[in-house]
C-alpha positions in Angstrom: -16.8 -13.0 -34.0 -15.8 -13.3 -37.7 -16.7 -9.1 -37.2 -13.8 -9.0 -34.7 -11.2 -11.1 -36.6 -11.6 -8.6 -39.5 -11.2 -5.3 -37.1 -8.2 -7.6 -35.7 -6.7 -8.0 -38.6 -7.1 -4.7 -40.1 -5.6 -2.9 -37.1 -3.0 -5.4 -36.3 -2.3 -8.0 -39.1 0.9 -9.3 -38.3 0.0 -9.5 -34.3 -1.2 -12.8 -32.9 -4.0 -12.8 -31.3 -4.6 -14.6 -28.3 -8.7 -14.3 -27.0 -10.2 -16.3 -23.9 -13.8 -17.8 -24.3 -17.0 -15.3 -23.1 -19.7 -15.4 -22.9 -21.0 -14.3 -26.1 -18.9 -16.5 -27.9 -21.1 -19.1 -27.8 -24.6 -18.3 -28.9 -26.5 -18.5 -25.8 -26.8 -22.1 -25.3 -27.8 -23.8 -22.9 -24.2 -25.8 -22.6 -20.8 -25.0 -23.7 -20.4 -25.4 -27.3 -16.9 -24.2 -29.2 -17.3 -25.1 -32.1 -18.2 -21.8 -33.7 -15.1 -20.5 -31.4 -13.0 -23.0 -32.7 -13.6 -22.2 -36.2 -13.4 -18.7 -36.4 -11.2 -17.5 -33.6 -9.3 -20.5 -33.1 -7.7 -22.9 -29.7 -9.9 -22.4 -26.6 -6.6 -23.6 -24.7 -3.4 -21.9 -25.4 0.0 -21.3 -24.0 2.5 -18.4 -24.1 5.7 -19.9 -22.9 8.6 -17.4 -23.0 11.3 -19.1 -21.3 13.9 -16.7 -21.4 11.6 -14.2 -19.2 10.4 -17.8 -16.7 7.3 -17.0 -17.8 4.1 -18.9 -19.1 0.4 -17.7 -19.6 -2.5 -20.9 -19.7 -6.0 -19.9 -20.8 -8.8 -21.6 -19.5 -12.7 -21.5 -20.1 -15.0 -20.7 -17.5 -17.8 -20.4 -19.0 -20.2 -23.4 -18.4 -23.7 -22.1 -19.8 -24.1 -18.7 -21.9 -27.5 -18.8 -21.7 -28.1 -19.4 -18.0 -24.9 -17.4 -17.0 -23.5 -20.2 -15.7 -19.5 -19.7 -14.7 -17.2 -21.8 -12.9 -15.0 -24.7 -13.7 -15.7 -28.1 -15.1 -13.8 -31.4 -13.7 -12.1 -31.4 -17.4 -11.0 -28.0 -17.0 -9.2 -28.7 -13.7 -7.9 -31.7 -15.1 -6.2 -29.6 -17.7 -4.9 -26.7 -15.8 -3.4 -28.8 -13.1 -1.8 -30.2 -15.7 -0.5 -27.1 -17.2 1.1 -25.9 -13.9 3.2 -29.3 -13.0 6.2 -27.7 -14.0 5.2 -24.1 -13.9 7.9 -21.6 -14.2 8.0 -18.8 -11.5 6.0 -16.1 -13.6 3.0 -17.9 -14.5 -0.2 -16.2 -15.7 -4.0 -17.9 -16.1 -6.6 -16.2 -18.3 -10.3 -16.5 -18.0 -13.0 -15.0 -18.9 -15.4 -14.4 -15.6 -14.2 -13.6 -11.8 -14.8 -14.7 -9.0 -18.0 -13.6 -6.8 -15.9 -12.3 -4.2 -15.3 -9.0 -2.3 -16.2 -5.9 -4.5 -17.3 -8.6 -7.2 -19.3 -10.3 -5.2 -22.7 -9.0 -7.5 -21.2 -8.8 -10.5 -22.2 -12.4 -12.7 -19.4 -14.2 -11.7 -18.5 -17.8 -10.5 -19.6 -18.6 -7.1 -16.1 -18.9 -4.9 -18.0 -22.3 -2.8 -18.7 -24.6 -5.1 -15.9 -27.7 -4.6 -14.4 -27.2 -8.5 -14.0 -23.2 -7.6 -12.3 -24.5 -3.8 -10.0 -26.7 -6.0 -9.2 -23.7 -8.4 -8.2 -21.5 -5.5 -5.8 -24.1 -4.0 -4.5 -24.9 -7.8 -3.6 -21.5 -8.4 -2.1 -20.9 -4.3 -0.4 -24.4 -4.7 1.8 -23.7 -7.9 1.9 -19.9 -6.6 0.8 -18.3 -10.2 1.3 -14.4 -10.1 -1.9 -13.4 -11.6 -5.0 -14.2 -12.9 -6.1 -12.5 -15.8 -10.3 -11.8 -15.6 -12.5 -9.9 -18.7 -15.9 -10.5 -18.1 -17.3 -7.1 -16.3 -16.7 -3.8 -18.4 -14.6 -1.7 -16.0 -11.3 -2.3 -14.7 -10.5 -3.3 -11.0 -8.0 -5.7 -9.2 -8.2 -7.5 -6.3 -5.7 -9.9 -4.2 -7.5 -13.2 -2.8 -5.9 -15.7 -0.6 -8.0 -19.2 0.2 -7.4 -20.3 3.6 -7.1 -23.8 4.8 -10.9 -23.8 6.3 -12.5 -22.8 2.5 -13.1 -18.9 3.6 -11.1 -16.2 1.9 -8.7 -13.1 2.9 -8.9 -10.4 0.6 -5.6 -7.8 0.1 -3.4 -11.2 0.1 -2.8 -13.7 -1.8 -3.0 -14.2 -5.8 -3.3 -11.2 -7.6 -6.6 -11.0 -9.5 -7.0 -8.3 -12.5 -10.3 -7.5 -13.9 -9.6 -5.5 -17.7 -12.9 -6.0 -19.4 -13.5 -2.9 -21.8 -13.2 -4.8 -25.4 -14.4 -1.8 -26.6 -17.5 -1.6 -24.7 -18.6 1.8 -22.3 -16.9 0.9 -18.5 -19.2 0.2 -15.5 -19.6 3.5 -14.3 -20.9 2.2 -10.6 -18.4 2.7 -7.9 -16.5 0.8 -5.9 -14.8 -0.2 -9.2 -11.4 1.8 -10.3 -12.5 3.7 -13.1 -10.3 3.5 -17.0 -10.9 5.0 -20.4 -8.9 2.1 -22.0 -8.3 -1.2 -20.2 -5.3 -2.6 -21.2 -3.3 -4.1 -18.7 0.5 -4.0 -18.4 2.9 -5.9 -16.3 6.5 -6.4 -15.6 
């Protein structure tokens, strides 16, 4: 990390820098522990608001256990992103590290779409209608929309719009079905 801050702030010194919790930010343990995060990256939770554009971006962290690749959603973590999207404006962006286990994802170390704090995540982010949800953890670059429906299954091609950008400098997933990048940045309007 402290590797990365340097690169950071030799390339772009006067840019802030705004980076979501991974999985290797945390040494492997067997539970979530930010401290090292905290201390040389900075807030796990942050906020873009730009009001004059109705816009807002909330990070989360869903990673529960580096070690055991454990990903999903604690109660806390709910707790605080429902309370992040009470007054919402239109344009509202999450960010998180893994995605969901779901359609052309579905094998790719993400958080299992079942579980109840994933169901309450889906009906969160439906609920308070954000635009997009921001996903890094796989190296490649791929988007998918997802739609919960009222009985707990999912539609896929409706619904929130779900964008996987994961290359942080790292070779892409060559394996198909995924859309295939040189550089994953992702731009929107």
């Amino acid at each position: 990390m402290e590797h990365f801050v340097k690169v950071v702030e030799k390339i772009a010194p006067n840019i802030p820098m705004f980076v979501c919790v991974g999985n290797h930010d945390e040494l492997y343990l067997d539970e979530s522990n930010l401290e090292n995060f905290r201390a040389t990256i900075g807030k796990v939770h942050w906020i873009i608001d730009i009001p004059i554009f109705n816009f807002r971006c909330i990070a989360l962290n869903n990673v529960i256990s580096p070690k055991n690749k454990i990903y999903g959603f604690t109660d806390r973590e709910l707790n605080y992103l429902e309370q992040q999207l009470e007054d919402a404006p239109r344009n509202t962006v999450v960010a998180m590290h893994a995605q969901p286990n779901i359609g052309r994802w579905s094998n790719l170390e993400g958080f299992p779409v079942t579980t109840p704090q994933s169901q309450q995540f889906f009906d969160l982010i439906q609920e308070n209608r954000v635009k997009k949800v921001l996903v890094s953890h796989v190296h490649a670059y791929d988007e998918q929309f997802i739609r919960k429906n009222r009985n707990g299954t999912f539609t896929l091609g409706r619904g929130t719009d779900f964008v996987l950008s994961g290359g942080a400098g790292a070779p892409l997933d060559f394996e198909p079905p995924l859309i295939l990048n040189n550089y994953n940045f992702t731009e929107f309007l």
